[in-house]
N, C-alpha and C positions, 0 to 999 in steps of 0.2 A: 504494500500500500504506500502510494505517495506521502511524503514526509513533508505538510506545511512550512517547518522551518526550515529542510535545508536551501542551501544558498540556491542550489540546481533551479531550473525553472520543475513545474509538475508535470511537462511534458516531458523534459529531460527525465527525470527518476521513473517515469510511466514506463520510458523507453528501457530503464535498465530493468525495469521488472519485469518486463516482457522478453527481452533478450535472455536471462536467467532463465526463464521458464523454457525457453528454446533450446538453451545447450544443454538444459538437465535432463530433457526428453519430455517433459511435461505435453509440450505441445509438440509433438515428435512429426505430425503429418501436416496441420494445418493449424490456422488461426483462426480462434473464435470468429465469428462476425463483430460487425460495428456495434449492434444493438446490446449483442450479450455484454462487451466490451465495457460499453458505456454504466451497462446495471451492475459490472463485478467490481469494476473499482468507481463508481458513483462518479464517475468525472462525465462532462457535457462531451459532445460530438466533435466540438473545435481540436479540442485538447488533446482525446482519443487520434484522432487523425493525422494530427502533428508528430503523435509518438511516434506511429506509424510511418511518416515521413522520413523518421530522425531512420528506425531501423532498415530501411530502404535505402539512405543514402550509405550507410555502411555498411550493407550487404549484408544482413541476418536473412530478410527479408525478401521474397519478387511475387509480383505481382502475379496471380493467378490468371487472368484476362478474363475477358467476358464475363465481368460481373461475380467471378471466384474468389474466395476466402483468399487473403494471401499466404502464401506456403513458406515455411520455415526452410532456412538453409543451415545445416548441419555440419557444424566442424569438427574433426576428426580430433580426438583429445590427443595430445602426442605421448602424454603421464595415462599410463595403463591402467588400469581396474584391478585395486589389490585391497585384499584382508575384506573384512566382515564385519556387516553391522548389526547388533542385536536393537531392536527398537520394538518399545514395551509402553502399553500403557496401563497400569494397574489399578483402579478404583481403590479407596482403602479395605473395603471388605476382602481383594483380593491379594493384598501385601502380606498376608497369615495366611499357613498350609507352606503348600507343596510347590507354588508357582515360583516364588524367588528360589529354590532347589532346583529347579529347571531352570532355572534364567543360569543359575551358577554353571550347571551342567553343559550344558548348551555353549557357552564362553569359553568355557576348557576343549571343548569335540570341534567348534567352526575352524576354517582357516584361519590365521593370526596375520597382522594383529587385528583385534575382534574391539569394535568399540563399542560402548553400550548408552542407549539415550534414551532416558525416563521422560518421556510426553506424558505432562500433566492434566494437560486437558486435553479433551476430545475435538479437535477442530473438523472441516471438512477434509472429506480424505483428499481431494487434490494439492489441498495446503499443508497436508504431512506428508502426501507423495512430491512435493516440489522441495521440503526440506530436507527429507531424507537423500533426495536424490545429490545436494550439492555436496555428500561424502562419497571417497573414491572407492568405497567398499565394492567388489566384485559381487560380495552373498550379502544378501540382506534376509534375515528374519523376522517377521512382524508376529509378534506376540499379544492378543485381548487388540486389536485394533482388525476396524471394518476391513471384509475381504477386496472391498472396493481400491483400499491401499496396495494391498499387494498385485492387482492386475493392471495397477498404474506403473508402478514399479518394472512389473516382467517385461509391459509394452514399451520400457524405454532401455531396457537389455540387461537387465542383470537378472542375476539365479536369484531368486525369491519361494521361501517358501510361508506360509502360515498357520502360525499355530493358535490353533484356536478362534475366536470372536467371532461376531456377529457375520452372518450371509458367509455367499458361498460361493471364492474364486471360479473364475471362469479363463483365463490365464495362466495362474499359479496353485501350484500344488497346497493341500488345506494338511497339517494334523491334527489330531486333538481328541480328549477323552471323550467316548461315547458319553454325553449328557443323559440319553435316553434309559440306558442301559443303565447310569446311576442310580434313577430316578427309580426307574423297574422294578430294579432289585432290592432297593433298599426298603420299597413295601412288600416283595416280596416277602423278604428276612422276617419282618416287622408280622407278616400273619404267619408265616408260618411257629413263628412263637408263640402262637396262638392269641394274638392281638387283634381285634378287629375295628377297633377304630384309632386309625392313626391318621394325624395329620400334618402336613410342611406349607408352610408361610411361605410364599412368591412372591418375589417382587415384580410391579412390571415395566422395569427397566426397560426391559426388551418386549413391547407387548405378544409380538407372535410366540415368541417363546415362552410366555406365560401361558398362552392359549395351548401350547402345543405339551406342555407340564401339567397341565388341567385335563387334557387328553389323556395322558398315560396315566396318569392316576385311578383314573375311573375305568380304563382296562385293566389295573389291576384289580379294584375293586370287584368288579365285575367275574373276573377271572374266578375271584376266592369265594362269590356266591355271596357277597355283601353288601349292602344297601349303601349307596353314596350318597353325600350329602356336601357340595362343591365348597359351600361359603366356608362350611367349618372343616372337612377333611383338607382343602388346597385354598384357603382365604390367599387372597391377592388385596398385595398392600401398596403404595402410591410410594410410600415413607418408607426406607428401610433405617429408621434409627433407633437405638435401644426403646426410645420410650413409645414409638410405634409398637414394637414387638410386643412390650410390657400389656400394651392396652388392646393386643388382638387376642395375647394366650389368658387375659383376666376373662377375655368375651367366652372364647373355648370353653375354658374349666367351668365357665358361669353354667352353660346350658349341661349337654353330653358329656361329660370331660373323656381326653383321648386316652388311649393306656400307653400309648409309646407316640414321642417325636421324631419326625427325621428334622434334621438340623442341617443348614447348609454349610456354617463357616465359623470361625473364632467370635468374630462381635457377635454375631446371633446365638451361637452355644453362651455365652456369658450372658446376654441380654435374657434367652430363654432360662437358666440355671438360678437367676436372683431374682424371674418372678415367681417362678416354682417353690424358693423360700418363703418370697412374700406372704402364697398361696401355701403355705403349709404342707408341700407335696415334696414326696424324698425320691432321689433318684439312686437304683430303681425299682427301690420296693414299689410307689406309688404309680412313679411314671419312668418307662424306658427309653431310651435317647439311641438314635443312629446319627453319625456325622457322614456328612458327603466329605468331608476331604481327611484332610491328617495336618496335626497344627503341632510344634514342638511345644506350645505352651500347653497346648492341653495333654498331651503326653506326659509332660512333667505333672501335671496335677494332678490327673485321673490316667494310670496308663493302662486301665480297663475300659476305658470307652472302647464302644463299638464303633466303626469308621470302616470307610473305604481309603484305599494308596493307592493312588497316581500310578501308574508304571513308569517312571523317570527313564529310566535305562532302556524302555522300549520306544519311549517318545524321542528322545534325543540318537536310539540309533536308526528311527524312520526317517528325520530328517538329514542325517549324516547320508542315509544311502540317495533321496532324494535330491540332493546335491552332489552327488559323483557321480550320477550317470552323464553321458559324454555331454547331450544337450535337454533342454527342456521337454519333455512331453506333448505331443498334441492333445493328447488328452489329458489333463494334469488331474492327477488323485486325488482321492480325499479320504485321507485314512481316518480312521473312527477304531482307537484303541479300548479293549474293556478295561475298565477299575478293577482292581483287588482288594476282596473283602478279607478283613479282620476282624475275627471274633471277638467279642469283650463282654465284662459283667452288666455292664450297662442295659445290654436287651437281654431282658428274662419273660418269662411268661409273666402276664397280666397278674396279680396275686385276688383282684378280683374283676369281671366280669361285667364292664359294662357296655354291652357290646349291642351294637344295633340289630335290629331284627338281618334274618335270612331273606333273601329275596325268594 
């Protein structure tokens, strides 16, 4: 974005941010049009056209003819494409567990040197595909960030793969823990201990994936021959902060109460453990607890919780083989690894029975 105060005029800095965006592959084929141009960096028609002029007169730029976008001219770096970039962006629910074990994992296995960049926030993906791209990294990794990144990324010629996040490259190879399968299982577990009303708190961060979490639920439901009941086996929440969680499991225990929790992560296992006090319920004589991931702090607290682990060592050598193959894929994969469950005292049978009717 143009800089009010530097000395440059706004046409001049318009021009270096466009030219940027050209040699990092951004704009690898062609240039926006005038219209788009004018609405992405909020500048008037004059100004936009000027840029345009300035990159034309030093040959970034030629003109398409007959009314064509103009086409980016392409210069050959002469400094080659070396080492590897890990580039992450991690919400704080997901800074606990297993995911900085992979980020760690992951920097020791890539090419070297391997540099690592923590995106704080969520920008659009062409604005973290145009930053990432001005590092000379050969492999880029994108970690928890939109698949939309990593097929900006492939189209402008680097080995990219992703692990994990939201949608579903079309470019780039995807890894990443079967979500479904956690989710499956872990109410599996949860009846087959003979539990029959179990419930996990969603956020809808991601709305489709809440819808598609509310899905599997009610297949298992269904499965074990149990009456479903959406708001209170899978409430969806807006808020994911402690005193959200606090005021959804006060609503739960109010009505039906569940006999076992599945729990997603570190803040919500604490958020869920000290309203359970509140509420006079022991874990797990009263109420039983499943964790979707594995947290060193709760390890050290309780190293009987019951939980799912990551397969570190599987996911870091899909991506290692995914990157030695000679070139890219036409059809780039999309691996979906299963979780490993660990037993713990945590999930016991119900001790008593409140369980909803049989369908």
């Amino acid at each position: 974005m143009p800089d009010p105060v530097s000395f440059k005029s706004i046409d001049a800095q318009l021009a270096e941010e466009m030219r940027r965006r050209i040699r990092t592959g951004v704009w690898a084929d062609a240039l926006p049009g005038i219209h788009r141009l004018t609405r992405e960096f909020a500048l008037g028609r004059p100004t936009v056209l000027k840029a345009l002029a300035l990159l034309e007169q030093s040959g970034d730029i030629v003109s398409g003819g007959n009314g064509r976008a103009m086409r980016p001219v392409r210069r050959d770096n002469a400094t080659p494409l070396t080492g590897s970039l890990l580039a992450y962006h991690l919400p704080p629910d997901l800074r606990t567990g297993e995911s900085p074990a992979i980020l760690d994992a992951l920097e020791a296995a890539l090419p070297g040197p391997v540099h690592r960049v923590l995106l704080e926030k969520a920008e659009p993906p062409e604005v973290l595909a145009s930053r990432l791209l001005e590092s000379p990294a050969r492999v880029i990794v994108t970690a928890n960030m939109h698949a939309e990144v990593a097929d900006l990324l492939a189209a402008a010629g680097r080995r990219v793969v992703a692990l994990g996040g939201p949608g579903t490259p079309v470019r780039a190879p995807r890894v990443s823990v079967d979500h479904e399968a956690l989710v499956r299982e872990a109410f599996r577990r949860a009846f087959a201990a003979g539990h029959t009303r179990v419930s996990l708190i969603i956020w809808r961060r991601h709305p489709d994936v809440a819808r598609r979490m509310r899905e599997w639920i009610a297949a298992e439901y269904a499965r074990a021959g149990l009456r479903h009941a959406p708001d209170f086996d899978a409430p969806i929440l807006d808020d994911d902060t402690p005193g959200a969680v606090h005021d959804c499991l006060r609503q739960l225990f109010r009505h039906t109460p569940p006999t076992a929790l599945v729990i997603h992560d570190f803040p919500q296992w604490v958020a869920t453990v000290t309203t359970l006090c509140s509420l006079r319920r022991r874990v797990p004589e009263d109420v039983s607890t499943l964790l979707l991931t594995r947290t060193p702090e709760i390890a050290a607290a309780t190293p009987t919780q019951a939980h799912f682990r990551h397969p570190v060592d599987a996911v870091v050598g899909a991506i290692r083989r995914l990157l030695r193959s000679p070139k890219p894929p036409k059809s780039p994969p999309q691996l979906r690894l299963a979780p490993i469950w660990v037993a713990g005292d945590s999930l016991n049978a119900p001790r008593e029975h409140t369980a909803l009717p049989k369908l």
